[in-house]
Structure formats: structure tokens, C-alpha cells
N, C-alpha and C positions, 0 to 999 in steps of 0.2 A: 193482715189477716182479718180485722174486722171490716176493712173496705168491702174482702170477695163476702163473708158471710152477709152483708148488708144488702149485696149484689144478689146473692142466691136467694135471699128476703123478698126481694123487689116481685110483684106479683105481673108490672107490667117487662123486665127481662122474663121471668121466666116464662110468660104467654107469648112472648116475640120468640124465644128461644125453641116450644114446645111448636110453636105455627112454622118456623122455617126446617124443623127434624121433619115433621110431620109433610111439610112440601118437598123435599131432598131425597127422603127415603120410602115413607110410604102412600105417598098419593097415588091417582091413576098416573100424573102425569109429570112420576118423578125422574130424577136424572137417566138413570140407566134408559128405560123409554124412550126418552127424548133423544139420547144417542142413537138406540135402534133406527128412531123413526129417520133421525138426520143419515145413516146408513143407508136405508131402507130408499128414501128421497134421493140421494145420490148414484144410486145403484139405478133406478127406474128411468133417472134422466141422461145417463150413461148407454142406457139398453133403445130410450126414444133416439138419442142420435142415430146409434147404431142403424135403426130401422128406417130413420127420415131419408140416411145418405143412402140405405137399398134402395129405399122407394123413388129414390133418384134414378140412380145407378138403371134402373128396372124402367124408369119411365125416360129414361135416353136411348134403350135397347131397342124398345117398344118403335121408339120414334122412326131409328136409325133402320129400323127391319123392314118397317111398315113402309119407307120410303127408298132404302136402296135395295135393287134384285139382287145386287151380288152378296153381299151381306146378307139377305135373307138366305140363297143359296148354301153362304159358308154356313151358316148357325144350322142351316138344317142337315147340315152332311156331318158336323162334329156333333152335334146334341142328340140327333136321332140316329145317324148312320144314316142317313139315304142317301138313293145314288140314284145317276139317271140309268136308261136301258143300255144296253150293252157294254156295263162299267162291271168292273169286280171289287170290291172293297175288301181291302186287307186291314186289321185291326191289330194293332199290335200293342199286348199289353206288357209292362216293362215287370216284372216278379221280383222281389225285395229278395236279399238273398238269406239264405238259410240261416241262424245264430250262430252252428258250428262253424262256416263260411268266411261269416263278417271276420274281420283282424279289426285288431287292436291301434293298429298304427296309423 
């Protein structure tokens, strides 16, 4: 018991003690923050791949259009619906069915 009162005494514990509450809890750049921030940093580097592998995806279409006719043909008959002259285009779109419809099983 006199050890911890001598300890509670001690003027350099309890300035280490008051400087690490003071960093933990109420600084700008205390724990909870720093979790955010590591959240936060994880989530944006998450969303850059996301966007790197379109802009892949996007500059292989690009390539693959710009150099094959038929492939530009197809992308343009499915993306836009065009057609050449004396062609009919049927579009057929598939209807999800009604909730009273759906089964269970």
C-alpha cells in the first residue's frame, strides 16, 4: 500500500500517466481517429483498384473496337440497338415475375 501511494506521489508517473490519457483519448489524434482514418484509408484503396481494373477493362474495349469491325459492329448492335437497312430488331426483354407468382420452392 505505501509502494502504490508513493507511486501516486511520484510527480514524473503521474505526468507520463496524464501525457499518454491525454494522447489515447483526447487529442486531435487519438485512437478512435486513427482507426477511422485506417478505415477510411482502406476503403479509398479498395475503391482505386476497383477503378484501376475499369480503366483497364475500358482501355482493352477501347483498343479491341477501334481495331476489330466485327466487334465494333457487335457493341454497336447490343449497346445502342443499331441495325443495318433492311433489318428488323426485336428486343426482347425478360419481366421478373410478379411476388404473388414467385414460389417458395
Amino acid at each position: 500500500m505505501n509502494r502504490l501511494i508513493s507511486l501516486l506521489r511520484n510527480k514524473y508517473f503521474l505526468s507520463a500517466t496524464a501525457f499518454v490519457a491525454w494522447m489515447l483519448f483526447f487529442d486531435r489524434n487519438d485512437l478512435m481517429s486513427q482507426y477511422d482514418y485506417r478505415t477510411e484509408v482502406n476503403k479509398l484503396q479498395a475503391e482505386k483498384e476497383f477503378y484501376i481494373k475499369e480503366t483497364e477493362k475500358a482501355e482493352r474495349d477501347l483498343d479491341e473496337l477501334s481495331t476489330n469491325k466485327d466487334k465494333l459492329e457487335k457493341f454497336a448492335r447490343e449497346k445502342y440497338l443499331m441495325k443495318k437497312e433492311n433489318e428488323d430488331v426485336f428486343v426482347i426483354i425478360k419481366e421478373e415475375p410478379k411476388e404473388e407468382e414467385k414460389s417458395f420452392f
